[in-house]
C-alpha positions in Angstrom: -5.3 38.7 11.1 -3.7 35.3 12.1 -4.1 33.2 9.2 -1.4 31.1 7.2 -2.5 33.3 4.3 -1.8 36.8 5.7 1.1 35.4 7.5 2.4 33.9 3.9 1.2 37.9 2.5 3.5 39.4 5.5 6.3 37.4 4.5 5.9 37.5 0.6 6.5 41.7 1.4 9.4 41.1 3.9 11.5 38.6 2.4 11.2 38.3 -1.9 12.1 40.7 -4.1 9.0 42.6 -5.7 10.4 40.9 -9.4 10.4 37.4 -8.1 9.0 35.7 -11.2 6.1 33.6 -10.7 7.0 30.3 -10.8 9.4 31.5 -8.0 6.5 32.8 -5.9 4.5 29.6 -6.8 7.7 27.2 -5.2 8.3 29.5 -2.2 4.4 30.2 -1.2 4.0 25.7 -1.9 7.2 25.8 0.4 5.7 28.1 3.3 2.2 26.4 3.3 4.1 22.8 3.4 6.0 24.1 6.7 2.7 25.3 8.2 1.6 21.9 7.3 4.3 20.5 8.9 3.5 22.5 12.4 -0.5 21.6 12.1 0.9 17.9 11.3 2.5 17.6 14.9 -0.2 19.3 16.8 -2.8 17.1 15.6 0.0 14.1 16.1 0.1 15.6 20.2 -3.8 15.8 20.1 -4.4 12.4 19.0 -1.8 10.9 21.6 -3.5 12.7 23.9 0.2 13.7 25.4 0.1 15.6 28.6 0.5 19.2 28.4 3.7 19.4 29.7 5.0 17.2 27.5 2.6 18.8 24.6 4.5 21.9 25.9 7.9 20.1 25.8 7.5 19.6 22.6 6.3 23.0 21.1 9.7 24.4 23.2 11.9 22.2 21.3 10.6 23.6 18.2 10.7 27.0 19.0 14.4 25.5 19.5 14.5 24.4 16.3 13.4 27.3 14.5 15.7 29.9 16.3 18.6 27.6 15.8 17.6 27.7 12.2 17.3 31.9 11.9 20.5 32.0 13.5 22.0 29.8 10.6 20.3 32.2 8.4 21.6 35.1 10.2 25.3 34.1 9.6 24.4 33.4 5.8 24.9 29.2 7.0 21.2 27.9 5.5 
């Protein structure tokens, strides 16, 4: 299903420890729903500018930028 919530459900397996305490899993799931805030945030931002959508598309690229640049910094233990 592609929701946030089975998303944040895939990732809760993937990525913490089965004993993370709670208030743990309380910070990181606040922290996962903020950045899928943070997405929603820009595409309503695009909508109501009514930006074309190739720049709409411009912009979704540089994220994707973003975000890969940011798993690479992961990858080598940098973030």
């Amino acid at each position: 299903m592609n929701t946030i919530q089975s998303k944040w459900d895939d990732f809760r397996i993937r990525a913490i420890h089965p004993k993370a305490g709670d208030n743990q899993l309380i910070e990181i799931r606040r922290a996962f729903f903020a950045g899928a805030a943070a997405i929603m945030g820009i595409h309503k931002d695009l909508a109501e500018r009514n930006v074309s959508d190739q720049a709409a598309c411009a912009v979704v690229a540089g994220l994707c930028d973003e975000l890969n640049a940011f798993a690479a910094q992961v990858g080598r233990h940098r973030a």
